[in-house]
N, CA, C and O of each residue as an XYZ file, in Angstrom:
692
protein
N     105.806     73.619     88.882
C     106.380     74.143     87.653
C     105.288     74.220     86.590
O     104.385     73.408     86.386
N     105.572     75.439     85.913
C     104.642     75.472     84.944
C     105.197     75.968     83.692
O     105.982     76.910     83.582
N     104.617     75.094     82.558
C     105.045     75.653     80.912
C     103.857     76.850     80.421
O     102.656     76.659     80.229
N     104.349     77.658     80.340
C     103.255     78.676     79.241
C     103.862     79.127     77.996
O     104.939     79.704     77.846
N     102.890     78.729     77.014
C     102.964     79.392     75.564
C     101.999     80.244     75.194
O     100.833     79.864     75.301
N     102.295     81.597     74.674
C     102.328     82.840     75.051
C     101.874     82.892     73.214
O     102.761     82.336     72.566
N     101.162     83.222     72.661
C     100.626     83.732     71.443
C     100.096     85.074     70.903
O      98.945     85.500     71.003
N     101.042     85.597     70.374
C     100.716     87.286     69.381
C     100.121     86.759     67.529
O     100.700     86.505     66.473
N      98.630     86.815     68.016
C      98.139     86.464     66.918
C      98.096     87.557     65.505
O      97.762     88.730     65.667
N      98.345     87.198     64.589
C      98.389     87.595     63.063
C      97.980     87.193     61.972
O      98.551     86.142     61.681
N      97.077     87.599     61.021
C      96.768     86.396     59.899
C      98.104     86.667     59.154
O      98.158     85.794     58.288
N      99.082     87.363     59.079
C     100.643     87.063     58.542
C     101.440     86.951     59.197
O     101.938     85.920     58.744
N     101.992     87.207     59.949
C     102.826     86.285     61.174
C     101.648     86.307     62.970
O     100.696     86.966     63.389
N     102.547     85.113     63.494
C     101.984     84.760     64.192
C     103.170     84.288     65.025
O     103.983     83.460     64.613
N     103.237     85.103     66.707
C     104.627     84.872     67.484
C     103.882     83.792     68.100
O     102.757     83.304     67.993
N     105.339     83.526     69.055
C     104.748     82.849     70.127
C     105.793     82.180     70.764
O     106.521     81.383     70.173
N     105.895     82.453     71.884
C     106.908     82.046     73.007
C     106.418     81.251     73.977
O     105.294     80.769     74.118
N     107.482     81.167     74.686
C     107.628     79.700     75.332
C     108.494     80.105     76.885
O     109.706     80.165     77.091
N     107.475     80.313     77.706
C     108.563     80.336     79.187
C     108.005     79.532     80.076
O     106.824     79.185     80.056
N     109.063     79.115     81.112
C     109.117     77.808     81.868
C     109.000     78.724     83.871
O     110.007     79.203     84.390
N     107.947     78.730     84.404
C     108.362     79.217     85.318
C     108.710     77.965     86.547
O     108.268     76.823     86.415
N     109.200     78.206     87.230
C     110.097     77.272     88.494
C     110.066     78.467     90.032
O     110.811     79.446     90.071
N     109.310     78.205     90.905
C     109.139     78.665     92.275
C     109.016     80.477     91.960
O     109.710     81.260     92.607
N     108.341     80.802     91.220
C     108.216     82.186     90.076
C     109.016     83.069     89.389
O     108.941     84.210     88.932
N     109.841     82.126     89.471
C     111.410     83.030     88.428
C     110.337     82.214     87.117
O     109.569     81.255     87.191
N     110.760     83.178     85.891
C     110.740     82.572     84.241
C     111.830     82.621     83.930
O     112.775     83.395     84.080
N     111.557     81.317     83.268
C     112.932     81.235     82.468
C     112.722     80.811     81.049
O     111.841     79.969     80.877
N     113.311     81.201     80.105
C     113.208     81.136     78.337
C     113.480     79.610     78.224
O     114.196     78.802     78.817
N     112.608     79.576     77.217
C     112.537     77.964     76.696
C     112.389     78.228     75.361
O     112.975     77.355     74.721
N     111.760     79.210     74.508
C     111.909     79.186     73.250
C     110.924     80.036     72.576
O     109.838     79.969     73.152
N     110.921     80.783     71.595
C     110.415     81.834     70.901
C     110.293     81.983     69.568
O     111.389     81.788     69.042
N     109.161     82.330     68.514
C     109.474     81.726     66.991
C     108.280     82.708     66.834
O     107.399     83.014     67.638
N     108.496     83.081     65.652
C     107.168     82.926     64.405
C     106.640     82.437     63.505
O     107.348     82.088     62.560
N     105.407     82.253     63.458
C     105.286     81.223     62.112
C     105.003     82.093     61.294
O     104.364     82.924     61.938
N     105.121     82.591     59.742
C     105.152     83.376     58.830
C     103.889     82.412     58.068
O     103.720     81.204     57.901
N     103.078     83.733     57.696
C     102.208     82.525     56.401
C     102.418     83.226     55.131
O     102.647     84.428     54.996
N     102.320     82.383     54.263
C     102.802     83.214     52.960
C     101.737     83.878     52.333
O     100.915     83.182     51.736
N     101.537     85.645     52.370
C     100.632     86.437     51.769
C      99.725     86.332     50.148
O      99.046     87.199     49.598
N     100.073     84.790     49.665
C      99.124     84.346     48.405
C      98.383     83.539     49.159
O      97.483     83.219     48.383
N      98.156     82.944     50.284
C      97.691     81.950     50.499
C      96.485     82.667     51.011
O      96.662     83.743     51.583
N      95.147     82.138     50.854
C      93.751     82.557     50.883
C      93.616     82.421     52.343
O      94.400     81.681     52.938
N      92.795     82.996     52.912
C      92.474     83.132     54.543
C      92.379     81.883     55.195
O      93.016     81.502     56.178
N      91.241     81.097     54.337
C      91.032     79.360     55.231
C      92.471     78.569     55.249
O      92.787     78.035     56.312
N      93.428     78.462     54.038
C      95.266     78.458     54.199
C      96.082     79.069     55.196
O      97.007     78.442     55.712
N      95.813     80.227     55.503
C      96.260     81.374     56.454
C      96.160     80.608     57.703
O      97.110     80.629     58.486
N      94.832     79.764     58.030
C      94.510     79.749     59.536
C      94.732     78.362     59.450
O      93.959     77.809     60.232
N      95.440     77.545     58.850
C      95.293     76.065     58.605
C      97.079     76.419     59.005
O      97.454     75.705     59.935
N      97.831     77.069     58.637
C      99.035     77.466     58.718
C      99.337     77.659     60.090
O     100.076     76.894     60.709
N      98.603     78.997     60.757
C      98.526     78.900     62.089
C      98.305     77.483     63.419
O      99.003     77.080     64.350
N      97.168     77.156     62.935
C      96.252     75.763     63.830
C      97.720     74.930     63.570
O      98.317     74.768     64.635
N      98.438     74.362     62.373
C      99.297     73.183     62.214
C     100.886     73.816     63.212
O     101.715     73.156     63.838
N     100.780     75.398     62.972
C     102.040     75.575     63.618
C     102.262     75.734     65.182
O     103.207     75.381     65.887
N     100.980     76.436     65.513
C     100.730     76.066     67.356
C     100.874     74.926     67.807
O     101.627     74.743     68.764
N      99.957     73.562     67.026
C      99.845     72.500     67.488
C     101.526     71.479     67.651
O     101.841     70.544     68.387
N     102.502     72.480     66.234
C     103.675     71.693     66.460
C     104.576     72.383     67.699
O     105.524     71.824     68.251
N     104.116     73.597     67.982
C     105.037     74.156     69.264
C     104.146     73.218     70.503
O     104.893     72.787     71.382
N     103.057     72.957     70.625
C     102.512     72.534     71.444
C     103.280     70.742     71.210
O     103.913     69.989     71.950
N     102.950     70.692     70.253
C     104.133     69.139     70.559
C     105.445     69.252     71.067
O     105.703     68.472     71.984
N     106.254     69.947     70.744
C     107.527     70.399     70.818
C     107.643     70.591     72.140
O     108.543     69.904     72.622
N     107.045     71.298     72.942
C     107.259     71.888     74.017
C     106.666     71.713     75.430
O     107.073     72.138     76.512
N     105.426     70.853     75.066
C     104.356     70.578     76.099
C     104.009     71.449     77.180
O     104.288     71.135     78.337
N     103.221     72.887     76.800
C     102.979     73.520     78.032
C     101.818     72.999     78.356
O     101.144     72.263     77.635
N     101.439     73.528     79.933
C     100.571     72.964     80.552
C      99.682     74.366     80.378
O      98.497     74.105     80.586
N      99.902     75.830     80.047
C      98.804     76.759     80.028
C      99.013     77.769     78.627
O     100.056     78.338     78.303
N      97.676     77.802     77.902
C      98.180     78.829     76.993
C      97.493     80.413     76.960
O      96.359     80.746     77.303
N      98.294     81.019     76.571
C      97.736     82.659     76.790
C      97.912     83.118     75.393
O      98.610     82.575     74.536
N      97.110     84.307     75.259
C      96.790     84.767     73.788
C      96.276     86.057     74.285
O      95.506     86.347     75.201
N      97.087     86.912     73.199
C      96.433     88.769     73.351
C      94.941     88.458     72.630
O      94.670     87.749     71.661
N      94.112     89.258     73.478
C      92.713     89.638     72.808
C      92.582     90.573     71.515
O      93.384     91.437     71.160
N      91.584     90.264     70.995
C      91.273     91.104     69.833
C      91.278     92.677     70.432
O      90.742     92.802     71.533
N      91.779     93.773     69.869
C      91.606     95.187     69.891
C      90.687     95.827     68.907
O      90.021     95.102     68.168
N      90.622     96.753     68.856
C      89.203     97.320     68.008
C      90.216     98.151     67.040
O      90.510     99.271     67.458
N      90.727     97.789     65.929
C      91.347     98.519     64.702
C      90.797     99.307     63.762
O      89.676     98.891     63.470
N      91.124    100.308     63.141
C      90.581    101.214     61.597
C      89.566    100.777     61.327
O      88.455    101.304     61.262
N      90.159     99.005     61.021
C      90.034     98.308     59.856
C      88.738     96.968     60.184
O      89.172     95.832     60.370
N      87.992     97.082     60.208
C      86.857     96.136     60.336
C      87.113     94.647     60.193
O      86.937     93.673     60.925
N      87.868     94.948     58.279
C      88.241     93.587     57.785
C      89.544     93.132     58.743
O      89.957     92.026     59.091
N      89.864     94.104     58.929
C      91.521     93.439     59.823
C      91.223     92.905     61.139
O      91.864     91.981     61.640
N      90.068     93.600     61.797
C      89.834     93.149     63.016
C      89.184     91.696     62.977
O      89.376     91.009     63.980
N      88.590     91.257     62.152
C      88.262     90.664     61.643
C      89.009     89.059     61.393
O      88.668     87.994     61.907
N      90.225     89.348     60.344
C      90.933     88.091     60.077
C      91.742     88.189     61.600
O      92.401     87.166     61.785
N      91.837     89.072     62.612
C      92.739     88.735     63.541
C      91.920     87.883     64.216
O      92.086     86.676     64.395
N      90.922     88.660     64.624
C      89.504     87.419     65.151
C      89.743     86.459     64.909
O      89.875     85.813     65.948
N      90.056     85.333     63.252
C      90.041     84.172     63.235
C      91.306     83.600     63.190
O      91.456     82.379     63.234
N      92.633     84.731     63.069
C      93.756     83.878     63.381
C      93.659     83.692     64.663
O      94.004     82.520     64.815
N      93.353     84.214     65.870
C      92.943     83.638     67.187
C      92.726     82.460     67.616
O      93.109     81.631     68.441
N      91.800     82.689     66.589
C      90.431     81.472     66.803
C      91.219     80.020     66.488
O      91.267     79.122     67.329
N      91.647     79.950     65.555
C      92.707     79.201     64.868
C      93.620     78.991     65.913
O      93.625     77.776     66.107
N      94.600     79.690     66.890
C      95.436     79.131     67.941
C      94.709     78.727     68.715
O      94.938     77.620     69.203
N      93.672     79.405     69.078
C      92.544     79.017     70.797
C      92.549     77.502     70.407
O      93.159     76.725     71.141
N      91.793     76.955     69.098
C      91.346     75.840     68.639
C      92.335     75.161     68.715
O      92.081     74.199     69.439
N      93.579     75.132     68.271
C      94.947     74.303     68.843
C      94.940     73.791     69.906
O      94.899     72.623     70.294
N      95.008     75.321     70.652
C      95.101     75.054     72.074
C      94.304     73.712     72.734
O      94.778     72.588     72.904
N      92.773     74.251     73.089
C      92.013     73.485     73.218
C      91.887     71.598     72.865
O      91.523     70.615     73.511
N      92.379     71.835     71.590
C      93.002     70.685     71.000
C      93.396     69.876     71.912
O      92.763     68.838     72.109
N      94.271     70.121     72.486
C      95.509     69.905     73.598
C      95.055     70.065     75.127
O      95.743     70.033     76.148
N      93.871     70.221     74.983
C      93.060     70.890     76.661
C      93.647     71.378     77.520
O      93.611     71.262     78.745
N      94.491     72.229     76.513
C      95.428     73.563     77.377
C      93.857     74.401     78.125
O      92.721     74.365     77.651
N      94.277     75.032     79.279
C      93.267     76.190     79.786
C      94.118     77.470     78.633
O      95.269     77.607     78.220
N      93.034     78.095     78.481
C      93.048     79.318     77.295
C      92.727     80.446     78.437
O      91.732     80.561     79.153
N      94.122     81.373     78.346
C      93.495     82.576     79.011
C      94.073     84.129     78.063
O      95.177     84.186     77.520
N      93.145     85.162     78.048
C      93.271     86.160     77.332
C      93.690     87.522     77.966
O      93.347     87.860     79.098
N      94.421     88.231     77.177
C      95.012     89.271     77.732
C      94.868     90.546     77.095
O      95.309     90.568     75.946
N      94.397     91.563     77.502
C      94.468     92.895     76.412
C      95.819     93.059     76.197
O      96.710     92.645     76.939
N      95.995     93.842     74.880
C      97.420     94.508     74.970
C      98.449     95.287     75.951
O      99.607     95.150     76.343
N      97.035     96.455     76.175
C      97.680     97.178     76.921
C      98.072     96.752     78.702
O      98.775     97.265     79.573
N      97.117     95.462     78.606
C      96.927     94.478     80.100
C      99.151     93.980     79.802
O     100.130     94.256     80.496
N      99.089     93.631     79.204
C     100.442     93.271     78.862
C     101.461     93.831     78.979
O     102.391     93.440     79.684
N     101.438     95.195     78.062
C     102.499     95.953     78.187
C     102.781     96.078     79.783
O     103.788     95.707     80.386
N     101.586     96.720     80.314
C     101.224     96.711     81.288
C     102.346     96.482     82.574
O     102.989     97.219     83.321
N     102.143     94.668     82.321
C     102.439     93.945     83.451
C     104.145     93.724     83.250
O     104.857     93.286     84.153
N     104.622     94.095     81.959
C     106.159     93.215     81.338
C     106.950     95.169     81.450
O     107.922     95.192     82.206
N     106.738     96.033     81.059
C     107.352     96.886     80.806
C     106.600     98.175     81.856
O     107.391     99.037     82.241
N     105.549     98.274     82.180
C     105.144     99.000     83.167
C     104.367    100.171     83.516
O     104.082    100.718     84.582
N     104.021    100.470     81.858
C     103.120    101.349     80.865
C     102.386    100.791     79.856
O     102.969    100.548     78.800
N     100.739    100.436     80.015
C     100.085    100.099     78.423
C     100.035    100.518     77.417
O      99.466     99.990     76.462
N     100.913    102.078     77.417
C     101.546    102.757     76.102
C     102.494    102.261     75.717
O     102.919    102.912     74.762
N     103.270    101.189     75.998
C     104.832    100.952     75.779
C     104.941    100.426     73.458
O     104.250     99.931     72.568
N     105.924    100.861     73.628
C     106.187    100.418     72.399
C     106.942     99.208     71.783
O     107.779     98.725     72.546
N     106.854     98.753     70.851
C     107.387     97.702     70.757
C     108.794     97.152     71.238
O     109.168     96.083     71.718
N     109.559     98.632     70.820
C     110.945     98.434     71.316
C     110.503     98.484     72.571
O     110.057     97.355     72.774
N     110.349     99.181     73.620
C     110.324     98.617     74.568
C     109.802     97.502     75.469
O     110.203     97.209     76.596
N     108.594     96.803     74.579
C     108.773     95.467     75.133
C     109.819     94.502     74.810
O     110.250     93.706     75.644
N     110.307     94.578     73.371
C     111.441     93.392     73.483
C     112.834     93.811     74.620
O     113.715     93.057     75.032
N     112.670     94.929     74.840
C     114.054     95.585     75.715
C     113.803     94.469     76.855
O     114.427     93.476     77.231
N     112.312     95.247     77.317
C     111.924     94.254     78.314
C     112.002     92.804     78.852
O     112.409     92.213     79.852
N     111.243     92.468     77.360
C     111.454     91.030     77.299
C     112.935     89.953     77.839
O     113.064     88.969     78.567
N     113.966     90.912     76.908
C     115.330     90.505     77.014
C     115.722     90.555     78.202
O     116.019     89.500     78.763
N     115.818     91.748     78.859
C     115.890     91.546     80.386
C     115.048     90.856     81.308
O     115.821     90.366     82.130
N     113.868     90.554     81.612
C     113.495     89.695     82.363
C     113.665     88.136     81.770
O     113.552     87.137     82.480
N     113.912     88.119     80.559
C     114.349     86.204     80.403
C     115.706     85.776     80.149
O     116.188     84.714     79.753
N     116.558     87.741     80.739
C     118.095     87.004     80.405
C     118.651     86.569     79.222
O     119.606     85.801     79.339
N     118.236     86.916     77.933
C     118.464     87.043     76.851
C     119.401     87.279     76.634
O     119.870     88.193     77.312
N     120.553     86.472     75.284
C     121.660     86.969     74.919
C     121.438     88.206     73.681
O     122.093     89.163     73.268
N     120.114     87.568     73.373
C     120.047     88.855     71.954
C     118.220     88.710     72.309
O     117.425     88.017     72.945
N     118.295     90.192     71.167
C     116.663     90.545     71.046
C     115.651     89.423     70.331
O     116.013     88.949     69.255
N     114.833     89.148     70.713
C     113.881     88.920     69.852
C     112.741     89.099     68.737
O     111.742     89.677     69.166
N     112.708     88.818     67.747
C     111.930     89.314     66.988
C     110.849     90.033     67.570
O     110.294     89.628     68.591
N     110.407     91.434     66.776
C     108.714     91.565     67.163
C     107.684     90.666     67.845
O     107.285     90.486     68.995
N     107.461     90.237     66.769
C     106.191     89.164     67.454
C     106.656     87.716     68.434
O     106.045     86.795     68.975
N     108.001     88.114     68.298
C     108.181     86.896     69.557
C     108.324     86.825     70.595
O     107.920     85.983     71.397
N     109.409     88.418     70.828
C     108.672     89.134     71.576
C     107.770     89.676     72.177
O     107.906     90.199     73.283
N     106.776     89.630     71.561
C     105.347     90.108     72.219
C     104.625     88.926     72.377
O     103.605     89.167     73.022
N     104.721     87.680     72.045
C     104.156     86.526     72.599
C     104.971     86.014     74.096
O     104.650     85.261     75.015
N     105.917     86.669     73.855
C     106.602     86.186     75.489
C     106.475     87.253     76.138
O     106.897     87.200     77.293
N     106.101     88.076     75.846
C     105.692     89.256     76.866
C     103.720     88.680     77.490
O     103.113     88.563     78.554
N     103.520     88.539     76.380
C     102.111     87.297     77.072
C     102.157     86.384     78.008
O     101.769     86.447     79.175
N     102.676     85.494     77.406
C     103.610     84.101     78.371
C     103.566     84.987     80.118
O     102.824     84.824     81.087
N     104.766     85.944     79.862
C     105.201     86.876     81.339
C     103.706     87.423     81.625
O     103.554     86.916     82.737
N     102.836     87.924     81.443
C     101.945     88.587     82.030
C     101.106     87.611     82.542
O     100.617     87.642     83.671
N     100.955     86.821     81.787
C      99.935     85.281     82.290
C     100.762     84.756     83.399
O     100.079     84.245     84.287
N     101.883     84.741     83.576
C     102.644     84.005     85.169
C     103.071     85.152     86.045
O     103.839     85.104     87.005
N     102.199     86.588     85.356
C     101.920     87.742     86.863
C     100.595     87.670     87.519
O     100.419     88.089     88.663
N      99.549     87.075     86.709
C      98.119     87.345     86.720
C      97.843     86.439     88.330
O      98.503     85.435     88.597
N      97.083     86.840     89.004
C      96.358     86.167     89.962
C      95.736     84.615     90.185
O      95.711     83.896     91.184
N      95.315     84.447     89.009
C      94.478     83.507     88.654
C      95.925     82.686     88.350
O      95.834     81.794     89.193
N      96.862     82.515     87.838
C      97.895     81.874     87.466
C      98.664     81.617     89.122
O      99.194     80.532     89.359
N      98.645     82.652     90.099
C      99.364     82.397     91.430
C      98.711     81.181     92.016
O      99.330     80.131     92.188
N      97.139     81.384     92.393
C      96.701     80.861     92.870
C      96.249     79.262     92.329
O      95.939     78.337     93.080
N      96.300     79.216     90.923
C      96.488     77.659     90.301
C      98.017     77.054     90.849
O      98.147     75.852     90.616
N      98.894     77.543     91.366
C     100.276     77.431     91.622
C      99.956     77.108     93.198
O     100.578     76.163     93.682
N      99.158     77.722     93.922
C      99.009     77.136     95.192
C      97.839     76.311     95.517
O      97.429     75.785     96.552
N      97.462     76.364     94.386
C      96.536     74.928     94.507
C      94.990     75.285     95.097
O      94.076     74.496     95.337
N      95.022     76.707     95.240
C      93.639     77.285     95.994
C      92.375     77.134     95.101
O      92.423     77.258     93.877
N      91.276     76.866     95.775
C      90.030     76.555     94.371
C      89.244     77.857     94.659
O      88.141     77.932     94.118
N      89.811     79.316     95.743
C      89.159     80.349     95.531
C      89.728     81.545     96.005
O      90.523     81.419     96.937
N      89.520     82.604     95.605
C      90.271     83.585     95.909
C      89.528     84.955     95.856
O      89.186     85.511     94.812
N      89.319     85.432     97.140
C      88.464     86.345     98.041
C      89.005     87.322     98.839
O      89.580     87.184     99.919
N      88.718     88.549     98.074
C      89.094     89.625     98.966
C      91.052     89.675     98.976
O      91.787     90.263     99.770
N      91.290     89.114     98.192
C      92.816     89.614     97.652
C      93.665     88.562     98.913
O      94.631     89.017     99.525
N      93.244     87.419     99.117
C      93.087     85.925    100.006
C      93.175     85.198     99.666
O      92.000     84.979     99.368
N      94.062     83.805     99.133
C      93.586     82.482     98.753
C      92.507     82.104     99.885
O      92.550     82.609    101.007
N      91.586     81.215     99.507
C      90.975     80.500    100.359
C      90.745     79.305    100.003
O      90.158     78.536    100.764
């Protein structure tokens, strides 16, 4: 069995879900955002983040955490503070000597909905149906559990599950 918490980083909100997989079914354990409040100066911003991962990471005790990678935006400065709200969960993580693994976006959509064009609505559609959801989830909490799900499709996640220390030619060994 394995816990993964699943992180959609933001320097103003920041998702992040919580799924429990058992013999490779997932199953929902819990989903949130932490909101930071838009007066608060950037080094506040990421002090907001770091304190609120670390309390889902108390809360919940996963054993692996996953996080979307930086994308290349307009915006330099934006690419930028996303860079360090990242940095700010990774550092949680780590905290906790969670293994840190990263995911492109479109690696995501990808793996949860079945197109790296997908849109938001259709990942939470998604989302809801593969964790059996009574209702939707927010945006970004959604898309942190659409992380969570792609990290317990990934290879590297099977084969930590069977205990293999290598994997060759599409082979545990």
């Amino acid at each position: 069995m394995s816990v993964i918490l699943g992180v959609d980083p933001g320097s103003r909100k920041t998702g992040y879900g919580v799924v429990k997989m058992v013999r490779g079914k997932a199953s929902y354990v819990a989903s949130g955002v932490i909101r930071i409040n838009p007066e608060f100066a950037l080094p506040e911003r990421l002090k907001v983040i770091y304190d609120g991962i670390s309390e889902v990471i108390d809360n919940y005790t996963p054993n692996e955490f996953a996080i979307e990678s930086v994308f290349m935006s307009k915006s330099a400065g934006s690419a930028l503070k996303l860079g360090q709200a990242r940095g700010a969960a990774i550092v949680a993580a780590v905290n906790y000597d969670l293994p840190v693994s990263e995911y492109a976006a479109r690696k995501v959509k990808q793996s949860v909905v079945g197109t790296g064009a997908a849109d938001k609505l259709q990942v939470q559609h998604m989302v809801t149906t593969l964790l059996r959801l009574n209702s939707t989830p927010q945006e970004d909490a959604a898309d942190a559990l659409a992380v969570a799900l792609c990290h317990s499709n990934t290879d590297q996640h099977l084969i930590n599950l069977a205990g293999a220390k290598n994997f060759r030619r599409g082979r545990i060994v």
